[in-house]
DSSP file (Angstrom, degrees, kcal/mol; ACC not computed):
  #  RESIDUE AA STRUCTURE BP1 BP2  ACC     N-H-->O    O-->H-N    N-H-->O    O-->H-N    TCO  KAPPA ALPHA  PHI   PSI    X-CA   Y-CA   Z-CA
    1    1 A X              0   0    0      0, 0.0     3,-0.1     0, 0.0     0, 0.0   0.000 360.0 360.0 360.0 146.2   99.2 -166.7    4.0
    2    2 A X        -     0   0    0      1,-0.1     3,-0.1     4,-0.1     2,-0.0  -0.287 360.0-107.2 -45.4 152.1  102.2 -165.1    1.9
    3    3 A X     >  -     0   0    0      1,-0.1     4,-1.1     4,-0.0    -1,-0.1  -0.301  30.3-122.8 -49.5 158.7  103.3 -167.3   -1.1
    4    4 A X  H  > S+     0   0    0     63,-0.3     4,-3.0     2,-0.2     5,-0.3   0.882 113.6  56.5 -88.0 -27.5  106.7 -168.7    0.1
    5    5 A X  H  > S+     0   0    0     62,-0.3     4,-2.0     1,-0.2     5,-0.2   0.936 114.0  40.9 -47.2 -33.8  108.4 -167.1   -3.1
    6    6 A X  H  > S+     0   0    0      1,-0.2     4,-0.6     2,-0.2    -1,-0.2   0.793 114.5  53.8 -86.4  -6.3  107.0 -163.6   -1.9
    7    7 A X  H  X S+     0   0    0     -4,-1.1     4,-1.5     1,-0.2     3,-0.2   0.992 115.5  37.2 -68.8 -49.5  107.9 -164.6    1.5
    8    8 A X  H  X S+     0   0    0     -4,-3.0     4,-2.0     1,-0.3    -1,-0.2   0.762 111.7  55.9 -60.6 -40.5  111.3 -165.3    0.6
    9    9 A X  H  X S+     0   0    0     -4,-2.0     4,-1.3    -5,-0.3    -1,-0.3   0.557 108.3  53.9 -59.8 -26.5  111.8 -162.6   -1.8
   10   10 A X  H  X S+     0   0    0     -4,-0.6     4,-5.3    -3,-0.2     5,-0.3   0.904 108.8  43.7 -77.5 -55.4  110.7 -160.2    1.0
   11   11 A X  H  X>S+     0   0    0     -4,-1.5     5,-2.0     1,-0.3     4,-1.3   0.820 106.2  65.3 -85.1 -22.4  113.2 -161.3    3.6
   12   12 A X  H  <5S+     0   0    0     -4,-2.0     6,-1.3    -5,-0.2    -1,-0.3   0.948 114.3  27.7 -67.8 -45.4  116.0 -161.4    1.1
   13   13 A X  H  X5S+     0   0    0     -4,-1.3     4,-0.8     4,-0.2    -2,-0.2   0.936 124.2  47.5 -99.5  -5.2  116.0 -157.8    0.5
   14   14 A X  H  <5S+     0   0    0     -4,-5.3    -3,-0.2     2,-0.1    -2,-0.1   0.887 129.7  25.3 -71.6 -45.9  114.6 -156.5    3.9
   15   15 A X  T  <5S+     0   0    0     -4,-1.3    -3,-0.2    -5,-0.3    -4,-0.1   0.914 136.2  26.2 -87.9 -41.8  117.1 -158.7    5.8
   16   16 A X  T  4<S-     0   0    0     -5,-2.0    -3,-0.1     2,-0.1    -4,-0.1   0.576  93.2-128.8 -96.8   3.8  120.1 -159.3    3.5
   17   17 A X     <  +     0   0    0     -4,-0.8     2,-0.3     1,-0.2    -4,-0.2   0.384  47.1 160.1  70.2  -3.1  119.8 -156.3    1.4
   18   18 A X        -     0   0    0     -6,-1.3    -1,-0.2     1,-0.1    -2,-0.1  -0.402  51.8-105.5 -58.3 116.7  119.9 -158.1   -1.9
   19   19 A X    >   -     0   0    0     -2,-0.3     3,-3.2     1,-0.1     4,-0.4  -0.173  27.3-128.9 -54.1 114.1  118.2 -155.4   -4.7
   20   20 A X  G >  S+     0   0    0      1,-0.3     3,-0.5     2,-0.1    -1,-0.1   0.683 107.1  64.0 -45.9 -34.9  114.7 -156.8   -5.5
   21   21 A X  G 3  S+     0   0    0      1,-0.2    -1,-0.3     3,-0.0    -2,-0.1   0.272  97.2  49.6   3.9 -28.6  115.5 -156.6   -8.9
   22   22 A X  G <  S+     0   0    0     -3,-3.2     2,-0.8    -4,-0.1    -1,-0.2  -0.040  90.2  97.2-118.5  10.6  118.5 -159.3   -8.9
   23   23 A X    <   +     0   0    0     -3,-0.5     2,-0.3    -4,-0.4     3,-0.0  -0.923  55.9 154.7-130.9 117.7  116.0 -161.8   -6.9
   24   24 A X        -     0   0    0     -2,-0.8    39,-0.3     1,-0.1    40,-0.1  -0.912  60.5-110.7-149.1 158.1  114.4 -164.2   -9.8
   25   25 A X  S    S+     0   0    0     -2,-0.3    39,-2.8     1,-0.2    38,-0.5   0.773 118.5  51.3 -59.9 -31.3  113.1 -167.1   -9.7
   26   26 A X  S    S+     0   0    0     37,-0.2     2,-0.6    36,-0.2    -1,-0.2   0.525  88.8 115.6 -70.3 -29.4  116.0 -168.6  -11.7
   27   27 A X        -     0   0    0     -3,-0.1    36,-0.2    35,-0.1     2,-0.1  -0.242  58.4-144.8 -32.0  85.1  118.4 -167.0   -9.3
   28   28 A X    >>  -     0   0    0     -2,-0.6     3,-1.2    34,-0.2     4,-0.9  -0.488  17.8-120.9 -75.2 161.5  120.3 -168.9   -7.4
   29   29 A X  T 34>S+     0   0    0     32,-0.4     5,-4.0     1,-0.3     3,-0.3   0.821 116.3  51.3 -77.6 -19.4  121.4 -168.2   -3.8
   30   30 A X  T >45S+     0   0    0      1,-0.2     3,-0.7     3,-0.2    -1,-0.3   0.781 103.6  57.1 -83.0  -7.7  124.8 -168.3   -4.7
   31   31 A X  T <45S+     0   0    0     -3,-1.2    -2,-0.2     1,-0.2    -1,-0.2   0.388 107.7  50.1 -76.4  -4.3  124.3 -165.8   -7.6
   32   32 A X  T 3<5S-     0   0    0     -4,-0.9    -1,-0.2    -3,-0.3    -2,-0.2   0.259 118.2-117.7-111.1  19.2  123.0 -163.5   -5.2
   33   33 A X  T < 5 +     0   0    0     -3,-0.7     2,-0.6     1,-0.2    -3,-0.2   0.893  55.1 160.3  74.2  23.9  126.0 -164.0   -3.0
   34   34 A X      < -     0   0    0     -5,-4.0     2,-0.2    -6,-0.1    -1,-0.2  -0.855  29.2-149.9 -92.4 149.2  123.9 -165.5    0.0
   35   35 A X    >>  -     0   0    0     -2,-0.6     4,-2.4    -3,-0.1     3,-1.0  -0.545  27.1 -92.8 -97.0 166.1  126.5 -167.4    2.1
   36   36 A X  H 3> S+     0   0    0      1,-0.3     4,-0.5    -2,-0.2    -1,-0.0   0.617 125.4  44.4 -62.2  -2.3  126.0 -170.5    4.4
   37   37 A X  H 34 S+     0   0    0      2,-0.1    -1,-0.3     3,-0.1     4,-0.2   0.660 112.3  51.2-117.5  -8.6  125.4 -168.4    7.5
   38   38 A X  H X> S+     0   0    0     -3,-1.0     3,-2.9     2,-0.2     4,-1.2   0.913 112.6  46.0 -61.6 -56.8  123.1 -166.1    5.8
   39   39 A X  H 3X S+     0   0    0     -4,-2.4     4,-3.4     1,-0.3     5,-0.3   0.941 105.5  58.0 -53.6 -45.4  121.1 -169.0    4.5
   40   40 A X  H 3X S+     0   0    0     -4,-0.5     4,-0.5    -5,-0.3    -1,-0.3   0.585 110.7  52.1 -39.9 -17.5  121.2 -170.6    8.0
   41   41 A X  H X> S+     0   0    0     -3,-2.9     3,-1.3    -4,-0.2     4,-0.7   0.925 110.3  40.7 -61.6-104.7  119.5 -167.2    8.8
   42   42 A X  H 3< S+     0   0    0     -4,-1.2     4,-0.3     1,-0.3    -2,-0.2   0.564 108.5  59.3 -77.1 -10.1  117.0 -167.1    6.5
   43   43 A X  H >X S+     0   0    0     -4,-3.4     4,-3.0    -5,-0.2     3,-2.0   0.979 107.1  54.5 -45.0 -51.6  116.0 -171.0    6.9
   44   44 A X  H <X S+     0   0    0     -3,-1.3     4,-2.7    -4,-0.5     3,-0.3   0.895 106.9  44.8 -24.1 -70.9  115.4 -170.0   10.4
   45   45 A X  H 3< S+     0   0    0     -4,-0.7     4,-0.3     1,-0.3    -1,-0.3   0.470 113.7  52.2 -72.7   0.5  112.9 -167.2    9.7
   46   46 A X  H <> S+     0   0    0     -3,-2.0     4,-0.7    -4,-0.3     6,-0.3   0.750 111.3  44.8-103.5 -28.4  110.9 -169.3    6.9
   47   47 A X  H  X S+     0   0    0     -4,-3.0     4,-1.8    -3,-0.3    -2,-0.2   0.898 117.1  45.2 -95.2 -18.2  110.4 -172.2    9.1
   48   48 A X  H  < S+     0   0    0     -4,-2.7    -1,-0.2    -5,-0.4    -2,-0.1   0.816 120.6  40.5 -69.3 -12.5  109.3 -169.8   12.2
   49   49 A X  H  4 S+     0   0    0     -4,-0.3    -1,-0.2    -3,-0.2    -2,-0.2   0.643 130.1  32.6-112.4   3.3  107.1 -167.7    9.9
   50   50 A X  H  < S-     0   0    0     -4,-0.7    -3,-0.2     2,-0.1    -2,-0.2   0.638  94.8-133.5 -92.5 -29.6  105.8 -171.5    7.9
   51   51 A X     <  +     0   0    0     -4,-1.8     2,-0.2    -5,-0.2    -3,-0.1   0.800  65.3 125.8  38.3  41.2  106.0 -173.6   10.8
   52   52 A X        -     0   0    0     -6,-0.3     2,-0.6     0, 0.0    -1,-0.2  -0.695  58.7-131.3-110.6 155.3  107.8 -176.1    8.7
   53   53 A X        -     0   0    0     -2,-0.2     2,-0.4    -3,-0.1    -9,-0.0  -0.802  27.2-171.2-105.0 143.7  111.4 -177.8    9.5
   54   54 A X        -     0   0    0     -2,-0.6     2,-0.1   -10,-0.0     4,-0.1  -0.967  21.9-117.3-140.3 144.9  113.7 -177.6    6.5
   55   55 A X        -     0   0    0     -2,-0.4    -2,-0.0     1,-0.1     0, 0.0  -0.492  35.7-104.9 -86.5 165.4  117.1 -179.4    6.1
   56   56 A X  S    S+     0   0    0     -2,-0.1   -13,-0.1     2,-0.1    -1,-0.1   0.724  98.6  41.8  10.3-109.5  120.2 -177.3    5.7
   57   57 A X        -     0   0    0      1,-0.1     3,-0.1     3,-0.0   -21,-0.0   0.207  48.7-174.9 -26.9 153.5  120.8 -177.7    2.6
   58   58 A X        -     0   0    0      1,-0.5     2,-0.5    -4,-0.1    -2,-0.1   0.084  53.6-112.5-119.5 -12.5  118.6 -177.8   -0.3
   59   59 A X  S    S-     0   0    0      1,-0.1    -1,-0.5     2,-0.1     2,-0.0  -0.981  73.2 -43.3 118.2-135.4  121.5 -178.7   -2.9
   60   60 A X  S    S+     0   0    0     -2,-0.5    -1,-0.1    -3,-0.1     3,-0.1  -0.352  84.1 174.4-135.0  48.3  121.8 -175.6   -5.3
   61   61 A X        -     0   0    0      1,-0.2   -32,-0.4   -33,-0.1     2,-0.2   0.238  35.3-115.0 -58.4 176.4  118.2 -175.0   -5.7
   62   62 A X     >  -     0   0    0    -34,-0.2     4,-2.2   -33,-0.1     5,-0.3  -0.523  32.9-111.9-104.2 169.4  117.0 -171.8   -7.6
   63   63 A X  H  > S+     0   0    0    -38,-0.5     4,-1.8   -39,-0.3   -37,-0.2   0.790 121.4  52.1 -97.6  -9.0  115.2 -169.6   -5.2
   64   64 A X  H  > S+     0   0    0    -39,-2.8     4,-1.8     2,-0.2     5,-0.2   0.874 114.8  55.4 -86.9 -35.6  111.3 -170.3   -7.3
   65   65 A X  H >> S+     0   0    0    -40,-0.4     4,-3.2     2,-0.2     3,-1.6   0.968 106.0  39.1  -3.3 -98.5  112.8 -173.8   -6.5
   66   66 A X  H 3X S+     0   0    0     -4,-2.2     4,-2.4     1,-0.2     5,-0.3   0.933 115.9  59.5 -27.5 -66.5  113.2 -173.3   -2.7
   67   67 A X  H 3X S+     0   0    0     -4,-1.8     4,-3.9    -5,-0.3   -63,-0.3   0.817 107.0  41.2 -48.5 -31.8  109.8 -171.5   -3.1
   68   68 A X  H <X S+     0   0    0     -4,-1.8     4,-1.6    -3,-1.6    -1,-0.2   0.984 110.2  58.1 -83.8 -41.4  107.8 -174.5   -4.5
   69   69 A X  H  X S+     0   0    0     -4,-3.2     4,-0.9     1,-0.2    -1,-0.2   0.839 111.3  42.6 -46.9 -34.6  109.4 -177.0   -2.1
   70   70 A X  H >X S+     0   0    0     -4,-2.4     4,-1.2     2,-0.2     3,-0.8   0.923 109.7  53.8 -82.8 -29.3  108.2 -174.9    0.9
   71   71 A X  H 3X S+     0   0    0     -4,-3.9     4,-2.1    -5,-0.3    -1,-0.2   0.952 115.6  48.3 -55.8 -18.3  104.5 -174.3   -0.6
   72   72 A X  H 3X S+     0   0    0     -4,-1.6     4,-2.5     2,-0.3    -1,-0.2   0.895 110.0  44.2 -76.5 -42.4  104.8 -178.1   -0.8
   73   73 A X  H XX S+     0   0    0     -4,-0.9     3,-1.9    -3,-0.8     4,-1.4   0.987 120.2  42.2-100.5 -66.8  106.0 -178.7    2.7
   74   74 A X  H 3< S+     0   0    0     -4,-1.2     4,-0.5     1,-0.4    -2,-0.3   0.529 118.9  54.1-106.3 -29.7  103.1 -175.9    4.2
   75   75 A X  H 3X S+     0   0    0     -4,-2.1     4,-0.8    -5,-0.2    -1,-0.4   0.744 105.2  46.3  16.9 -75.6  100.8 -177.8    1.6
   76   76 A X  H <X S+     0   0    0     -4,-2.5     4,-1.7    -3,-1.9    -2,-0.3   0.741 109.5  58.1 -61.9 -51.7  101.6 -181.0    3.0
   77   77 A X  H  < S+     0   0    0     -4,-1.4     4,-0.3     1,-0.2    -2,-0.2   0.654 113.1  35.1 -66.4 -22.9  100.9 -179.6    6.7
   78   78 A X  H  > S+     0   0    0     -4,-0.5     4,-3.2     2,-0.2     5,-0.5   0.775 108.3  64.4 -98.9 -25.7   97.2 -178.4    6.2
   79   79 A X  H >X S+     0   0    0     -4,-0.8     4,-2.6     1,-0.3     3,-1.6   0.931 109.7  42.9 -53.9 -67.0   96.6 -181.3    3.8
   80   80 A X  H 3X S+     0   0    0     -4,-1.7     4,-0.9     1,-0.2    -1,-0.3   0.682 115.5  49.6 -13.9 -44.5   97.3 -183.5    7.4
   81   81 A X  H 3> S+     0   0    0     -4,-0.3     4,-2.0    -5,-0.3    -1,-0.2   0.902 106.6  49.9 -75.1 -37.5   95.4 -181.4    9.4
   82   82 A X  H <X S+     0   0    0     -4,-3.2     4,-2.1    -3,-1.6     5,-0.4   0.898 111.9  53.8 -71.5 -35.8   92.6 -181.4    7.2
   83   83 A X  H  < S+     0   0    0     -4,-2.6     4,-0.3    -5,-0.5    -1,-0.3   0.671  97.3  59.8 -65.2 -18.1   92.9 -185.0    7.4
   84   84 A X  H >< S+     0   0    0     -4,-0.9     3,-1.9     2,-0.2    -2,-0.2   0.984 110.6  44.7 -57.0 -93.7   92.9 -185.3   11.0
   85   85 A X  H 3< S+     0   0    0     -4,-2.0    -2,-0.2     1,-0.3    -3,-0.1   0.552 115.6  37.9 -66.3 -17.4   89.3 -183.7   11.2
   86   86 A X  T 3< S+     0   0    0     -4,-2.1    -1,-0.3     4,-0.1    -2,-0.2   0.383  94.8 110.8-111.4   1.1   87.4 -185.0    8.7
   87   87 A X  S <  S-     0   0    0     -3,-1.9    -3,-0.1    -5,-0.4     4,-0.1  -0.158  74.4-113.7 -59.4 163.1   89.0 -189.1    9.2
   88   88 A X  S    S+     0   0    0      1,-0.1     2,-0.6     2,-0.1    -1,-0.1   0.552  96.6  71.8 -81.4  -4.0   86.9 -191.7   10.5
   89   89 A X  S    S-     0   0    0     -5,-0.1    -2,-0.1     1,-0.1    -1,-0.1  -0.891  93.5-105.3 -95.5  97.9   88.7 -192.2   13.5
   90   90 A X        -     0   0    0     -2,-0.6     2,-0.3     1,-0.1    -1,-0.1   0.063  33.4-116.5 -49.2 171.2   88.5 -189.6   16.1
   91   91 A X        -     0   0    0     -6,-0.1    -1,-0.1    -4,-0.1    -4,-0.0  -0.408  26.4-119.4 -91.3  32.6   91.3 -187.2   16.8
   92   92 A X        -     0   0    0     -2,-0.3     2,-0.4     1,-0.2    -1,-0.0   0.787  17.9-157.9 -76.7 142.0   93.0 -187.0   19.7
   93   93 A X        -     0   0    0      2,-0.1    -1,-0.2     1,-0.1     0, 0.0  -0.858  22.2-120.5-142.7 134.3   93.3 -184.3   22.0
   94   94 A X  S    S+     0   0    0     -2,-0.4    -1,-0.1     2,-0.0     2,-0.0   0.004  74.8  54.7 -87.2 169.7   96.0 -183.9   24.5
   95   95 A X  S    S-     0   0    0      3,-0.0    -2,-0.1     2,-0.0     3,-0.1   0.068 105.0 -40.9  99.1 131.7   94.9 -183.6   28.4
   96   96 A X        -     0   0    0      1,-0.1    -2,-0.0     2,-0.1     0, 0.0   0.112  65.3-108.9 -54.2 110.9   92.8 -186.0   30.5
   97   97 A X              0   0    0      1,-0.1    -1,-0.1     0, 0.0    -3,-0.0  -0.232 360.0 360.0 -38.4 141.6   89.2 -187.8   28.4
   98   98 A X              0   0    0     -3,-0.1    -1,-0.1     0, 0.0    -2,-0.1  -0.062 360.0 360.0-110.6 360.0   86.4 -185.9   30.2
């Protein structure tokens, strides 16, 4: 799977046109001028292409910020998963015990 920094990094200049160049980790989204309905935009497309839920907001994160909190969050979700198949308790699996 993409890193979420390159993910992000990606969709920032393919969707918003921001010059890959200007797009640092240290960067914040309001030094690159993303606004609160662009960012509502590109939360959307990170959690459809993560399959993570993310609030609003993140506060005034830097965008290698943003990045680490979603590997964390997509992190967090296989860590769960993994845990699910190898616990001692079986898993449960939706649809009618056979």
């Amino acid at each position: 799977m993409e890193p979420a920094y390159d993910l992000m990094a990606r969709l920032l200049t393919e969707h918003f046109g921001i010059p890959e160049e200007e797009i640092t980790p240290d960067a914040t989204f309001e030094q690159l001028e993303v606004d609160s309905l662009a960012r509502v935009e590109l939360i959307t497309m990170l959690e459809d292409r993560l399959h993570v839920t993310l609030p609003e907001e993140h506060g005034d994160a830097t965008v290698g910020e943003a990045a680490a909190y979603l590997d964390g969050l997509v992190a967090g979700r296989a860590d769960r998963g993994r845990a699910a198949l190898v616990g001692d308790q079986p898993v449960a699996m939706a649809g009618p015990a056979r």
